[in-house]
N, C-alpha and C positions, 0 to 999 in steps of 0.2 A: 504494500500500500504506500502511497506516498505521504510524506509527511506533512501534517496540514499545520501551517504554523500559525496559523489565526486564531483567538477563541476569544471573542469578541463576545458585548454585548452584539452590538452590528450583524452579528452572524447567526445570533437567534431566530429573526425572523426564514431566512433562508434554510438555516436546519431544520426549522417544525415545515417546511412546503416539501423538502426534501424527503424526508422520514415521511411525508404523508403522500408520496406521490409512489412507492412502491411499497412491497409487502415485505416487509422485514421477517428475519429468522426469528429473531428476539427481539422483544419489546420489554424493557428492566423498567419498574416503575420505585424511583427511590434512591437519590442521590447523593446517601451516605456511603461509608467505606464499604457496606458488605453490597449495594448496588453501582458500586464504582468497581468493585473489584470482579462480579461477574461480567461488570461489560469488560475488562482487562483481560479477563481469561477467553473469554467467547470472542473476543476481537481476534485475538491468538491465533487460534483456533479456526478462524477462517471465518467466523460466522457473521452473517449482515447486521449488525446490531443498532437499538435508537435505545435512549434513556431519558427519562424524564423527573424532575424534580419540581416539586410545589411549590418549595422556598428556593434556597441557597443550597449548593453543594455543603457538602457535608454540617447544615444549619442548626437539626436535632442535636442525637444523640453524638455522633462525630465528631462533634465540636466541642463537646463539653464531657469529654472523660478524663479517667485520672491522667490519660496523655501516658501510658505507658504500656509500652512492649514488654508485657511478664509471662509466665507461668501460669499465675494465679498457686500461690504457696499455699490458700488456706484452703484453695480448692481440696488438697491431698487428706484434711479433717472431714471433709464429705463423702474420702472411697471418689473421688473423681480421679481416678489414676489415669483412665486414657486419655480425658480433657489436658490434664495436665504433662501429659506426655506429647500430645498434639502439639499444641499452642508453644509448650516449651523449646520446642524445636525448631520451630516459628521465628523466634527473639533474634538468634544468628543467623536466619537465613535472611529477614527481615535486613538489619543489622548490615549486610554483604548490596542485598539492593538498594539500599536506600542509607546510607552512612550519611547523608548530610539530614536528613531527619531522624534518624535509629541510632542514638549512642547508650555506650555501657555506661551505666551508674550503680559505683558503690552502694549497699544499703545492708545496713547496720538493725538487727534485731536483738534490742535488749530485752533480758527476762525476767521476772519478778516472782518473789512469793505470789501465789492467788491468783497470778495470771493463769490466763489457756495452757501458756506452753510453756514446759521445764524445757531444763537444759536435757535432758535424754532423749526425750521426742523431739524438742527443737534442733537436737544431733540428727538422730535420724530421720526425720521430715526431711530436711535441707539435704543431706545426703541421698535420699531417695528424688528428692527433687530435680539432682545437679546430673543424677545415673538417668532417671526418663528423661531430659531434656539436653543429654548428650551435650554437658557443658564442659569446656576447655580447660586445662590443667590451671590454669594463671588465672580463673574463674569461678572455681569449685570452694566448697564452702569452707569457713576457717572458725572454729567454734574459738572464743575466748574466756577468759578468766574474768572476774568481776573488776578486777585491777586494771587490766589491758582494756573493759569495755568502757570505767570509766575514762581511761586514757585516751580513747578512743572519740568519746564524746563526754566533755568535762559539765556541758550543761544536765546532763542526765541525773535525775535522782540519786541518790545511794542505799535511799533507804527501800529494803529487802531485795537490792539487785542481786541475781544470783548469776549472771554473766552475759554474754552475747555471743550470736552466730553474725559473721559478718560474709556475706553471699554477692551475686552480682543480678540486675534487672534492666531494662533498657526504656529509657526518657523517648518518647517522639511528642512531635507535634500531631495531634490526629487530624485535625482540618485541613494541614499540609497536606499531610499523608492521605488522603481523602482525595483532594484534588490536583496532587502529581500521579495515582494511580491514574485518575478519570482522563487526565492529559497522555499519560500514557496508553490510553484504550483507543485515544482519538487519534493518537501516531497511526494505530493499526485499524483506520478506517470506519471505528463505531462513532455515530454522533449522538449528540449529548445538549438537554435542552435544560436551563434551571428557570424556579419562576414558569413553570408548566403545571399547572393541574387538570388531573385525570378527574372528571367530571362522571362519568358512565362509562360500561363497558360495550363493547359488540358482539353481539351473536350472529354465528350463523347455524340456525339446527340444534340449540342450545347449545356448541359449542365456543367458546371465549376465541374470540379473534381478534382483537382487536381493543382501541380505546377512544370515546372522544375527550380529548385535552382542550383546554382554554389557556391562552397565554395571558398569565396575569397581567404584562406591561400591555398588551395591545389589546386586551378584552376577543381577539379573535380566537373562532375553535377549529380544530383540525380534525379528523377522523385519521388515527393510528392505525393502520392494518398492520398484523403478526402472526406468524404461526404459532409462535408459543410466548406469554408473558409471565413471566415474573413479579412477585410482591414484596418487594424488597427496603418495604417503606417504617420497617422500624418498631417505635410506639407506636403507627399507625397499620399496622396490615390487619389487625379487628376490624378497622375501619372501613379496609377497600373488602376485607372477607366479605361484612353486610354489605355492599354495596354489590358484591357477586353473589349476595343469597347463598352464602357457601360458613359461614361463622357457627359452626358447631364444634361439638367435641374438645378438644385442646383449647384454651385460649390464653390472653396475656395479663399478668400481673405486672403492675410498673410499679419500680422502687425510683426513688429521686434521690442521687448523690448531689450533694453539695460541697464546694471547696473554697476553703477561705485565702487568699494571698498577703502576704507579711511581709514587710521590706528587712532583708537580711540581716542590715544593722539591728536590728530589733531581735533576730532568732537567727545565729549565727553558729548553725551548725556545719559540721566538719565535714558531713558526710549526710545520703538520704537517709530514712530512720521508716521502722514496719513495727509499730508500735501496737500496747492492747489498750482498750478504753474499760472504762467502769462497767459497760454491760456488756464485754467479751466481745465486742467489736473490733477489727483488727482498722488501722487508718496510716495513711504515709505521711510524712513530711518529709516535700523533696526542693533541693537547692535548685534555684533557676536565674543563673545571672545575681540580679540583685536584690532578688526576693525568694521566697521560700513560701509554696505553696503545701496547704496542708487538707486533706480529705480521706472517703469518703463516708458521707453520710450514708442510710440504708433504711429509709422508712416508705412504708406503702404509701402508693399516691393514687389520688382519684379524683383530682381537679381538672381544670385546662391544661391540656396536653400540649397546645400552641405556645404556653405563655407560662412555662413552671419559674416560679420564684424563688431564692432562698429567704427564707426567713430571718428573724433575729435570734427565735429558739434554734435555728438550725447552727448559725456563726458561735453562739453561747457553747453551744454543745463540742466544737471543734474547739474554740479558746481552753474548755477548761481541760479538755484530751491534753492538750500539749503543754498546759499550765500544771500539770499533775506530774506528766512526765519531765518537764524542764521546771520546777518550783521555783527557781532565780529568777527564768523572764519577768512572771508576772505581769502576761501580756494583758491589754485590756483592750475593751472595743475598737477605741480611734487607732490600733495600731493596724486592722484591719484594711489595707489597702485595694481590695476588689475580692469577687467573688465569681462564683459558675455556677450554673445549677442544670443535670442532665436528667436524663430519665431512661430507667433500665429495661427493655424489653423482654423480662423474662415470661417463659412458662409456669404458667400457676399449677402448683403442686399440693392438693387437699391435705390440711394439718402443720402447714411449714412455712414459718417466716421468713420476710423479704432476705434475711441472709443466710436463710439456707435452701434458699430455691438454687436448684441447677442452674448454670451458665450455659447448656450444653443447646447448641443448636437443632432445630428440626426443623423435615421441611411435611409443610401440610399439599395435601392434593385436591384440589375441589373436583366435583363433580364436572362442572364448567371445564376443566381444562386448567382453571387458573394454578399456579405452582406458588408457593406460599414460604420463603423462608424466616425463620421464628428463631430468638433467641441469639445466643451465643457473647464472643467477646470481638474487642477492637484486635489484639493482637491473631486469630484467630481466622481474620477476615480473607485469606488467600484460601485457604481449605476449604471454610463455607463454600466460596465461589465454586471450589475445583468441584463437589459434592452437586449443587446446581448446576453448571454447565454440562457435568458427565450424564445427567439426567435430562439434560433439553437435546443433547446431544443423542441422548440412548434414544428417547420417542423421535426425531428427526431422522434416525435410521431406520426404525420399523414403520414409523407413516409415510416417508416419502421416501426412503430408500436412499437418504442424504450423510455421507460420510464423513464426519470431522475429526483431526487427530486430539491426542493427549492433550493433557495439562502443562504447557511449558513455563507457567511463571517463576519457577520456582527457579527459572535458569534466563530469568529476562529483566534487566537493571531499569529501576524506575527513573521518570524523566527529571532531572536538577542532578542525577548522582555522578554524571560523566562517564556511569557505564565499565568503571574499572575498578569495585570495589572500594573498601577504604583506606587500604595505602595509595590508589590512583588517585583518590579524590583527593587525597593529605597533599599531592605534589599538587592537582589543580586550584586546589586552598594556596598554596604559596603564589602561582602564578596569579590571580585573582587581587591576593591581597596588593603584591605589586604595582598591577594596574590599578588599585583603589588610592595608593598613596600619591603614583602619579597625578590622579584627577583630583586630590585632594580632599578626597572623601574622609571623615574621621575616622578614628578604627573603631570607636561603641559603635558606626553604622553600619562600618563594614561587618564587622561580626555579626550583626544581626540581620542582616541583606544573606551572609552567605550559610549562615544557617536557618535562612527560613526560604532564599531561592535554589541556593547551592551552586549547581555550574553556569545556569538562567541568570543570574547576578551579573553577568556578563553583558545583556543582554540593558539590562538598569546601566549598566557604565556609558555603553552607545547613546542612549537618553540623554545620560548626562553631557557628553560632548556636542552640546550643538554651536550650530553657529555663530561666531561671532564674540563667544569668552573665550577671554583668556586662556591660555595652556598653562598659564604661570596664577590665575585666580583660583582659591579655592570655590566650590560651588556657594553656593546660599543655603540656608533652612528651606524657602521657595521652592528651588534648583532640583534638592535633593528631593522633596517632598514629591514632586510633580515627576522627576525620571521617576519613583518609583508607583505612583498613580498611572504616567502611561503605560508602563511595563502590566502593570492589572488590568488597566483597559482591555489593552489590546490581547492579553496572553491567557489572561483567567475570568473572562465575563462575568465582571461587576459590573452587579445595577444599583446598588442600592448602598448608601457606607458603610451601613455594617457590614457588609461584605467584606470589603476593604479592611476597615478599623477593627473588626473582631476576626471572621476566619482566613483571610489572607494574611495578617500582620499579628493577630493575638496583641493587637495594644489595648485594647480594653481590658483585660484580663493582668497584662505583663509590664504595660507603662501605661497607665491611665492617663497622665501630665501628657504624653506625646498624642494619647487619646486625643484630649485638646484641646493641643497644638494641632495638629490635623485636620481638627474639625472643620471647620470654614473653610482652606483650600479641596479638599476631598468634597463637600457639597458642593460649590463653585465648580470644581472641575465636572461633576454629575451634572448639574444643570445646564452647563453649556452641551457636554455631549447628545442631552438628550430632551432638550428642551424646554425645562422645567419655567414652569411660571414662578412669580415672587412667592404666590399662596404655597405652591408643591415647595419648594426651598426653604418655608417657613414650616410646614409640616415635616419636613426632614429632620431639619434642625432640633422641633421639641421631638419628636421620636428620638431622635440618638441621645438626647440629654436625657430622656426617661431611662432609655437603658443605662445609661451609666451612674443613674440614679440609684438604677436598682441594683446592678455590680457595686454599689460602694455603701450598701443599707441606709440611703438616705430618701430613699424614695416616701411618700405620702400613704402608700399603697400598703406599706409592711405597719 
């Protein structure tokens, strides 16, 4: 396929006429990482694919997880041994395609009198952990003494520590990771719509063929024709199930995680930390630049699914997790710097609470046709895929007698990685930075440019060089702001700022102050592209202040 270098707001229109002007193989409804990653694999694979999204690429649940490539440790106290054998193996391979989103991160599990896990299970847990998920000699877990843990991390209690396991787990960005997958699905010829909803289905004969979509910016609908679609929509696939008359049997329980962020100077730990809470909760606190985010929450939720809030019971309940275990900070509200708040798509399992329901995926089959995948984890999301594709693929052989090969992602480098692993990427990190010094870019941007574009940062420098500046000027705050708004434009179809300001950049979450700073050129730059009147530009405006209201618990609303 050839490589399509556009992915434009601008190219929306023309991908929903496209995708509606033939009958595609596959129709993905769901524009998080587990429907980003089937179009990836199916793209592969050869097969015609369209995808469609109601919000933002990865907008839900994609956007708002703990942001890490694990295992899942505490999966191994539930008997989830192949989950966690699965997924664990995932984290390196992960890790290999994607190094400028997927790095190793230290993480420090101290134990306590009364907590869940002594030091003999927390030995052999963690050892059983590092044997299923085939981890690396320089990797493997290192138990220590109560002496070495508190040397380890001096902010930690003393009191009843009985020692620590010190192991390894891996940080991404998931909205990144989300929408460099769906870019890379589009290298291999699948298109991809966000700001699309699926209104109704199509029948022919009672069987699902099809979808009519409404494009939210232009009010116009399309009829989708497919052989086969997919439901890949998250907290929502109850939703599209009744709307196929197909919602029986299995359904979805949602828990809602919440995460607080902390500015480092404030909790200035040495290392991430896998810590117990008072009601046998397990929670991380992980180092990010210059803050230190801490989660997750785990309580049932049965409100607006659109519009999940963190609360102030929610933020209270983290402070005092990390106030118990760090007793020196004596953090308190205002030191609260942003929040996130996700919502978990599990399977509802009669008699068992939100943390100990399965993570384990499944796919549902309607009557209709419709194929339905349920559950699961972010790390997790290449498998799902390979599980649904093998199965759009197995009915495409026996209905039409159409033959697709294997599963190759597992041996296909995601798009910003350079494609050479992470010693390839360490050397095109050097080149990169080089050219960032020449242009005179600072290095807090460069580092954050090339760990959230990676090799595409490249791509931002060309921006920057326009005509007419200096060789010898450093750019502007302007300068820089705007290479990095066109490079969104035109590369990752933003419409809207959050787009931008939350899952392209994670500044709402990771620099609120840049948050905005941002603000006003990021609208401005939206309203010229797309027309916007004073009133749409003023309705912008208080919309992204409310979110950041509500990311920093000052909203009216709480």
């Amino acid at each position: 396929m050839g490589v399509r270098n556009s992915f434009s707001a601008t190219d929306r229109e023309p991908c929903l006429k496209k995708m509606a002007e033939q009958q595609l193989d596959l129709l993905i409804v769901g524009g998080g990482i587990t429907g980003a990653g089937i179009a990836w694999d199916a793209s592969l694979r050869g097969l015609n694919v369209g995808l469609v999204e109601k919000k933002d690429f990865g907008w839900g649940t994609s956007s708002r997880s703990t942001k890490l490539i694990h295992g899942g440790l505490r999966y191994l106290k539930q008997g989830e041994i192949s989950l966690v054998k699965e997924v664990g193996k995932e984290r390196a391979l992960l890790y290999h395609l994607a190094p400028h989103l997927v790095h190793p991160l230290k993480m420090l599990l101290p134990m306590y009198k009364g907590g869940s896990l002594g030091p003999v299970s927390t030995s052999i847990g963690l050892w059983l952990y590092d044997w299923l998920a085939g981890v690396t000699k320089h990797e493997r877990r290192t138990m220590l003494s109560t002496s070495i843990t508190a040397t380890h991390e001096p902010l930690l209690s003393k009191d009843g520590m009985l020692g620590g396991g010190m192991y390894y787990e891996y940080m991404t960005d998931d909205a990144r990771l989300t929408l460099e997958i769906m870019r890379s699905a589009l290298i291999e010829g699948a298109l991809a719509c966000n700001y699309t909803e699926v209104t109704r289905f199509y029948y022919v004969e009672g069987r699902i063929e099809g979808a009519y979509v409404t494009d939210c910016c232009s009010g116009k609908e399309y009829l989708l024709k497919a052989k086969k679609i997919v439901n890949a929509t998250g907290p929502w696939v109850d939703n599209l199930r009744e709307l196929d008359k197909s919602k029986r049997g299995k359904r979805l329980h949602l828990t809602k995680g919440v995460h607080i962020v902390i500015p480092y100077e404030r909790m200035p730990i040495k290392q991430s930390l896998y810590f117990d809470t008072s009601d046998g909760r397990m929670v991380f606190a992980i180092p990010r630049g210059e803050i230190v985010y801490v989660g997750t929450t785990d309580t049932a939720y049965q409100d607006n699914i659109e519009h999940p809030i963190a609360s102030t019971g929610d933020r209270d309940y983290l402070l005092d997790a990390v106030n118990k275990l760090c007793p020196t900070l004596k953090l308190t509200r205002e030191d609260v710097k942003s929040s996130w708040v996700g919502l978990r798509p599990l399977i509802y399992q009669e008699g068992k609470g939100p943390s100990e329901l399965s993570r384990k995926d499944e796919i549902f089959l309607s009557p209709s046709g419709l194929i339905t995948i349920a559950g699961g984890k972010l790390t997790g999301f290449r498998k799902m895929a390979e599980k649904v594709v093998n199965l759009v693929c197995k009915q495409l052989r026996k209905e039409e007698q159409l033959n697709f090969g294997p599963c190759i992602t597992d041996n296909s480098p995601i798009l910003g990685s350079g494609g050479h692993g992470p010693d390839g990427f360490r050397i095109q990190i050097n080149t990169l930075q080089q050219k960032a010094s020449e242009l005179g870019v600072p290095q807090t941007q460069t580092k954050r440019w090339l760990f959230t574009y990676g090799c595409s940062t490249n791509e931002i420098f060309t921006n920057l060089q326009v005509e007419g500046r200096s060789k010898n000027s450093s750019p502007t705050e302007q300068e820089l702001i705007g290479a990095e708004l066109k490079y969104a434009w035109e590369r990752e179809m933003i419409c809207r700022s959050d787009d931008f300001l939350i899952r392209r950049t994670g500044l709402l979450f990771f620099y609120p102050e840049l948050f905005i700073a941002y603000l006003h050129q990021t609208i401005q730059f939206l309203a010229e592209k797309q027309h916007w009147t004073e009133q749409e530009k003023g309705e912008e405006q208080k919309r992204m202040m409310q979110l950041y209201s509500e990311a920093l618990f000052t909203s009216n609303s709480k």
